[in-house]
C-alpha positions in Angstrom: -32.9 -7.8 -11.8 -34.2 -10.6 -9.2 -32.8 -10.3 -5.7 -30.7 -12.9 -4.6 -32.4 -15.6 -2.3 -31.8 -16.4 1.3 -30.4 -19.7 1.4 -29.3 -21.9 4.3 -26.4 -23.5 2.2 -23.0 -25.9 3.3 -20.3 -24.8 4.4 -18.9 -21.9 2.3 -15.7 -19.5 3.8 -15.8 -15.6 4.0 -12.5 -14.2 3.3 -9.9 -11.7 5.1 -7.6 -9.6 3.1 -4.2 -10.3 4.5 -1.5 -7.3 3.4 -3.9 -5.8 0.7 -1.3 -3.1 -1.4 -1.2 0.8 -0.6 -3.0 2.7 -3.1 -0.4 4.5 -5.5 -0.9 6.8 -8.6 1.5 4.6 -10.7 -0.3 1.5 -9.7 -3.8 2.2 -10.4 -4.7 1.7 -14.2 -6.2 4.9 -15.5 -10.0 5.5 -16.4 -12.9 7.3 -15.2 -14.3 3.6 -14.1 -11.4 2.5 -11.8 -12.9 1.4 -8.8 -10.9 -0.7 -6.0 -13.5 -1.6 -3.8 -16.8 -3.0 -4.9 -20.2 -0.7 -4.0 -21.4 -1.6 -1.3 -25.2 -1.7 -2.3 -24.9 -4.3 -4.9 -23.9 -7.4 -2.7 -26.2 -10.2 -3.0 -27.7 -11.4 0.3 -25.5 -13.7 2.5 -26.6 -16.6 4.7 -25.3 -18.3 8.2 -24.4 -21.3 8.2 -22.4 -23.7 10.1 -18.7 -23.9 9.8 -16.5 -27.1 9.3 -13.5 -28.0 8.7 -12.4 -29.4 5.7 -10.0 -27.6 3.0 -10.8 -24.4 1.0 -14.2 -24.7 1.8 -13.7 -24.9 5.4 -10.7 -23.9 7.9 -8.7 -25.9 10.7 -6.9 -22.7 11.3 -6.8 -19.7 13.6 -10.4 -17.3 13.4 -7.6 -14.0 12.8 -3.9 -15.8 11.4 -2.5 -11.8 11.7 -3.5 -11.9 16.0 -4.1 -15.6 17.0 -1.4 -17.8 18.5 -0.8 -20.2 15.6 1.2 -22.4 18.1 -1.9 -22.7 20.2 -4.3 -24.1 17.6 -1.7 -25.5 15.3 -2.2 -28.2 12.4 0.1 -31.4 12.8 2.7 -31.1 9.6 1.7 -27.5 8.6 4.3 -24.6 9.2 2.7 -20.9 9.9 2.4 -19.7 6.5 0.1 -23.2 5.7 -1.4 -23.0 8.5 -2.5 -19.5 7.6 -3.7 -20.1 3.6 -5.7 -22.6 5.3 -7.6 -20.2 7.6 -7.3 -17.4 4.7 -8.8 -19.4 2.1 -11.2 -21.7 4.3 -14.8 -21.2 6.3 -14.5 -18.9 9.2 -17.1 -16.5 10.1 -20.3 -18.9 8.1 -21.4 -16.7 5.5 -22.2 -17.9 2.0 -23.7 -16.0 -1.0 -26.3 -17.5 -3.2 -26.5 -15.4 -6.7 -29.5 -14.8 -8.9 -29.4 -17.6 -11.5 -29.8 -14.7 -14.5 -26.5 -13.2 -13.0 -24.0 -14.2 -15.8 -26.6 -13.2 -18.8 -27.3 -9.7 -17.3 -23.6 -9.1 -16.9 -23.0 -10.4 -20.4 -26.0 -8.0 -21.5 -24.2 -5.0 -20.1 -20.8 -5.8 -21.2 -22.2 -6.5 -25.2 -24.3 -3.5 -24.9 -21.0 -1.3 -24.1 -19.0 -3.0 -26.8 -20.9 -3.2 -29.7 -19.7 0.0 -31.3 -16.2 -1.6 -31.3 -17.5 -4.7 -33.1 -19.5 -2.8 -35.4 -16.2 -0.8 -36.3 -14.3 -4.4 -36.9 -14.2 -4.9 -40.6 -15.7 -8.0 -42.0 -12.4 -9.3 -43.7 -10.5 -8.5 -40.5 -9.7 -11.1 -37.3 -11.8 -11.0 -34.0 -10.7 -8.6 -31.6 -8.7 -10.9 -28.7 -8.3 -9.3 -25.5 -6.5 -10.4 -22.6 -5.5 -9.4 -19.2 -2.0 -7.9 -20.0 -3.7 -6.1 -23.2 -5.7 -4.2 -20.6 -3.7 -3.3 -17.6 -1.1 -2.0 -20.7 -3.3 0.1 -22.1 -4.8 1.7 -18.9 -1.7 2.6 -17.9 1.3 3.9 -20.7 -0.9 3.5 -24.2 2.8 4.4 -25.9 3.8 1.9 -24.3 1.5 -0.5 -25.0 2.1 0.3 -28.6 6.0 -0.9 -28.5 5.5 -4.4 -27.2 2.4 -4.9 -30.0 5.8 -4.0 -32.4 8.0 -6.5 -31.0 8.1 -10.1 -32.5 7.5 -11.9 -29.5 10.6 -14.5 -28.3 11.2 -16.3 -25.1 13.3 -15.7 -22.5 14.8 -17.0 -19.6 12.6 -14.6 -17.5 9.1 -15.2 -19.7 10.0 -19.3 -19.1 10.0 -19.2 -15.9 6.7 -19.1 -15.2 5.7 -21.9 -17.3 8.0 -23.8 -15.9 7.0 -23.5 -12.4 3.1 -23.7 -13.2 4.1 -27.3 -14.9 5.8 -28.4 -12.2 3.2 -27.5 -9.6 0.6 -29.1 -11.9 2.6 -32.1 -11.6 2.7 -32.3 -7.9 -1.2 -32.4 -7.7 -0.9 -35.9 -9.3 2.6 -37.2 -8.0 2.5 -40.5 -6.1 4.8 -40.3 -3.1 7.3 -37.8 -1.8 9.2 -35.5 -4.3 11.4 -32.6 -4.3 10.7 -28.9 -6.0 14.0 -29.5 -8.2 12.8 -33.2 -9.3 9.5 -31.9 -10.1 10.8 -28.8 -12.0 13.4 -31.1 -13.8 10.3 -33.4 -15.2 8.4 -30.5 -16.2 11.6 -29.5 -18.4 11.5 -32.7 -19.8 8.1 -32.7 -20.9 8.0 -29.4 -22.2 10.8 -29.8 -24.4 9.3 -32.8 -25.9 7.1 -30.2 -28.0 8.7 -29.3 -31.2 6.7 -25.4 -30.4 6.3 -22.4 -28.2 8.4 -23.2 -25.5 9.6 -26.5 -26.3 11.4 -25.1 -29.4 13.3 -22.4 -26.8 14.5 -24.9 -24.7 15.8 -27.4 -27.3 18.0 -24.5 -28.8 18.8 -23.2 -25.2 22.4 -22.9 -23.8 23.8 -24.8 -20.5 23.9 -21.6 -19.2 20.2 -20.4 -20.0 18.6 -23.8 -18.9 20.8 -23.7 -15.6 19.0 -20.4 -15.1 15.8 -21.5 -15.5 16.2 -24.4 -13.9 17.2 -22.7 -10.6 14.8 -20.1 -10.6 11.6 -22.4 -11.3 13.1 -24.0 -8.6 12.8 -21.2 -6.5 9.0 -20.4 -7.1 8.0 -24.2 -6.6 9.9 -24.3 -3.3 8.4 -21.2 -2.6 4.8 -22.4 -3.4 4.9 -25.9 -1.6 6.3 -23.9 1.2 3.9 -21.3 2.0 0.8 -23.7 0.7 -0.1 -27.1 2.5 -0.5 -29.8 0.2 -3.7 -29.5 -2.1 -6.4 -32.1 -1.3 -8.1 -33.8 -4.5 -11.8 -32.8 -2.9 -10.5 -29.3 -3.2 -10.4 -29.4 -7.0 -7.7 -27.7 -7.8 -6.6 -26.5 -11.3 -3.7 -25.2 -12.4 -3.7 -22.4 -14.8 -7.6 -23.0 -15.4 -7.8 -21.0 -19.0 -10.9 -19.4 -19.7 -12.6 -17.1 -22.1 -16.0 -15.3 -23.5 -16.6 -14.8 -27.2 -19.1 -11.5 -27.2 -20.8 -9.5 -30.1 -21.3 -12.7 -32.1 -17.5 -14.2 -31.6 -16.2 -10.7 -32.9 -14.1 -9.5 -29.6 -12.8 -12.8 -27.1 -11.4 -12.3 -23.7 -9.2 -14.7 -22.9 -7.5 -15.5 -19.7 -5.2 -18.1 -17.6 -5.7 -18.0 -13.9 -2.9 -19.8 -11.9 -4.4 -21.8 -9.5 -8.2 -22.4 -8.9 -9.9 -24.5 -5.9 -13.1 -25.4 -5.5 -16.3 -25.3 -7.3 -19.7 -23.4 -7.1 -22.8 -24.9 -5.0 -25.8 -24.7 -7.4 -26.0 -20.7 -7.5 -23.6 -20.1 -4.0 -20.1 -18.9 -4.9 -17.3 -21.3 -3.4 -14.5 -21.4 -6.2 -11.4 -19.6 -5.0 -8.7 -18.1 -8.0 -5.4 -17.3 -7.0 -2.7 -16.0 -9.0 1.1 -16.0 -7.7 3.6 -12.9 -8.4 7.4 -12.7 -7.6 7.5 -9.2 -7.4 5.9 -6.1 -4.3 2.2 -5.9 -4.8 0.1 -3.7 -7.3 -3.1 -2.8 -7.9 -3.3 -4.2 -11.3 -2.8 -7.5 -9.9 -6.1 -7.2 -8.4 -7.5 -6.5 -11.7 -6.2 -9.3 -13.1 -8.2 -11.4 -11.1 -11.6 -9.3 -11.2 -10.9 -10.2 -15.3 -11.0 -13.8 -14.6 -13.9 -13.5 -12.2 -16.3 -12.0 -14.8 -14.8 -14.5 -17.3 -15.7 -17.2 -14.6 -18.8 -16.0 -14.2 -19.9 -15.9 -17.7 -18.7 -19.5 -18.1 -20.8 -21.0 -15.3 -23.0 -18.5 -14.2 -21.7 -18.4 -10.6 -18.8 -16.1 -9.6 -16.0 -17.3 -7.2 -16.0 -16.3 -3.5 -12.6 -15.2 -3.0 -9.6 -13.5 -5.5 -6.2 -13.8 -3.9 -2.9 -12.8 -4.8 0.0 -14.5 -3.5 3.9 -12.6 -3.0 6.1 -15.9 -2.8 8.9 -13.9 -1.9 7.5 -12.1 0.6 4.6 -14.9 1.7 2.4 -11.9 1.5 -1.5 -12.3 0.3 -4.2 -9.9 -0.7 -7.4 -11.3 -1.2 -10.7 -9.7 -2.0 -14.3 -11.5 -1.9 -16.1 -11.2 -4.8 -19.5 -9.0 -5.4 -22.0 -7.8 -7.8 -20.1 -4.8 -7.3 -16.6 -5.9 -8.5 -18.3 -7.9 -11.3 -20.3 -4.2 -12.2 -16.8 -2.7 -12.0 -14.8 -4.7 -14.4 -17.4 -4.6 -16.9 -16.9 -1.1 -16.8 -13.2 -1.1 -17.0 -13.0 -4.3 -19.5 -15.3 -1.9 -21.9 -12.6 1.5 -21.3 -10.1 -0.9 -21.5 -11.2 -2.8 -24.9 -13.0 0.7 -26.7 -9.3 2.4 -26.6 -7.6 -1.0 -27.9 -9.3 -0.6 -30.7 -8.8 3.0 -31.1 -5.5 2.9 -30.8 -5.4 0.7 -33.6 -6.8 3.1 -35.6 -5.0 6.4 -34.6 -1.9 5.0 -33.0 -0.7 8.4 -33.1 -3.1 9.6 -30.5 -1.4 7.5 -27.8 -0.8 9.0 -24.5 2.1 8.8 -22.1 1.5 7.7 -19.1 5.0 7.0 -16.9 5.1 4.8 -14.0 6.9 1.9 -12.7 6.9 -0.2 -15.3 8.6 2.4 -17.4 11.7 0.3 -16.7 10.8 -3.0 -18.5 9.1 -0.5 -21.6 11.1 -1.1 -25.1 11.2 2.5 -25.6 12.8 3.4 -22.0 15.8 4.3 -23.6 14.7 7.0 -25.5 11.8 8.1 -23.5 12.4 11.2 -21.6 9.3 11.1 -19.5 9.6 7.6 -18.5 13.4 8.5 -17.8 12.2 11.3 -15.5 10.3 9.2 -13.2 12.3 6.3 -12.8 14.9 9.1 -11.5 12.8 10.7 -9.2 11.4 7.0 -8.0 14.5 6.1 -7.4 16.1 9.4 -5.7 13.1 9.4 -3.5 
């Protein structure tokens, strides 16, 4: 594998992890692979450059926003928590990292020489193998679990709309002309989606006063939430919102597929400046960051470049976590993707094989009810 070149690129931002999540055996997905913290070793070279100024490629914010006086080097119209995405996600210490150009087809390489033996087990008259991120932080944590919500016919809810909601609503405001409100923009994005006769459209035409007053005041909350703890998003920062992506491997036969939330910026020839961020309502876990290390190799594959930075952002606590991306993390995911996909298709095989595995989200499983271990440690969670 070529080494990556020493560059003397523009201005690209190094990251700070901001509140990263304790460690905790419930959290962390099982297999033999996990690993939480790229090696080391396997970082391509990194260049100085200067700094400047200018959006998620840059930073007008304090050099540390968890010790520097925001007051004292404040940005006119931008409360704390803006003022701190800014310096979170922007340039601050003048390091950028240029990749080897054959980076996404080695990557690939490894990841289709580890699957094949689940392709070649796919039966011709059977459908590709898809494979998203839910799909895998399932089934590296309760497989039995797993299992039950394959069962279930899927239906929307109040809860699963949400989300939807809010991400249209926000994807709005990139584009809106003049001042709005969260609650006008949520309202529009109501509208629009229930001018589709599926998915969610058909939910929301059948829905109750009661249901869409629910969802309407909870999107509400997470787009108040977001335009509060993010300044507004410049049009030279590129941003996306839920940027889908995916890789079709082993000749089309398995496809992961994903849907980050929020992506900003764009690559520099072979220099990493994108940025993915995903929001979450609830405390942190470590899965989160695997959810994003899934969209970086999917990134990656689709442009050859990976992004700079993965962050997670808590809108009800206005906590962050955020990683920078390596070779390393990009090595690690390929390992987990590959557990992660080989026991899929096992378990389709030998469901019966299945292991428990309880933790935290034993409380949202189908089968909590009548699981005695799940039962177990949500009482001892809670008692403790």
């Amino acid at each position: 594998m070529p080494k990556p070149q020493r560059e003397t690129p523009p201005a690209v931002p190094a990251a700070t992890s901001v509140g990263a999540p304790e460690a905790t055996p419930e959290q962390s997905p099982a297999g033999p692979d996990r690993t939480d913290k790229p090696d080391s070793t396997d970082k391509p070279d990194r260049t100085d450059k200067p700094a400047s100024t200018d959006g998620p490629d840059s930073t007008d914010g304090p050099d540390n926003p968890e010790t520097d006086n925001p007051a004292s080097r404040s940005i006119e119209g931008l409360n704390p928590s803006q003022q701190r995405m800014i310096s979170l996600l922007g340039t601050r210490s003048g390091l950028a990292v240029a990749y080897p150009p054959d980076l996404a087809r080695r990557l690939r390489a490894d990841l289709e020489h580890h699957l094949q033996p689940v392709a070649d087990a796919i039966p011709d008259e059977a459908d590709n193998l898809w494979v998203n991120k839910h799909d895998l932080s399932t089934v590296h944590g309760c497989e039995v679990r797993y299992l039950a919500e394959q069962a279930e016919a899927f239906a929307w809810t109040v809860p699963m709309a949400r989300g939807t909601v809010a991400h249209k609503a926000i994807e709005l405001q990139l584009g809106w002309r003049g001042a709005t409100s969260p609650m006008e923009l949520v309202d529009e994005a109501l509208a629009r989606l229930e001018a589709n006769d599926r998915g969610i459209g058909e939910f929301l035409q059948r829905a109750t006063e009661a249901d869409l007053a629910e969802l309407r005041t909870e999107s509400n909350e997470r787009v108040a939430s977001f335009m509060e703890m993010f300044p507004p998003l410049k049009r030279e920062w590129r941003p996306v919102v839920e940027a889908r992506m995916r890789a079709e491997l082993c000749r089309d036969r398995i496809v992961l597929n994903g849907k980050v939330d929020l992506s900003l910026g764009q690559a520099n020839g072979t220099i990493a400046r994108k940025v993915l961020i995903d929001f979450k309502t609830g405390g942190p876990a470590l899965q989160h960051r695997d959810d994003l290390r899934f969209y970086a190799l999917l990134d990656t594959f689709r442009i050859g470049v990976p992004p700079r930075l993965l962050a997670t952002v808590y809108l009800e606590s206005g906590r962050i976590d955020a990683e920078e991306v390596s070779e390393g993390t990009l090595d690690a995911t390929i390992r987990r993707v590959a557990d992660g996909v080989a026991r899929l298709s096992s378990l389709a095989r030998a469901p019966d094989d299945a292991a428990f595995r309880p933790g935290k989200a034993c409380r949202w499983c189908p089968l909590y009810d009548s699981c005695e271990p799940g039962q177990r440690f949500i009482a001892e969670a809670d008692a403790s």
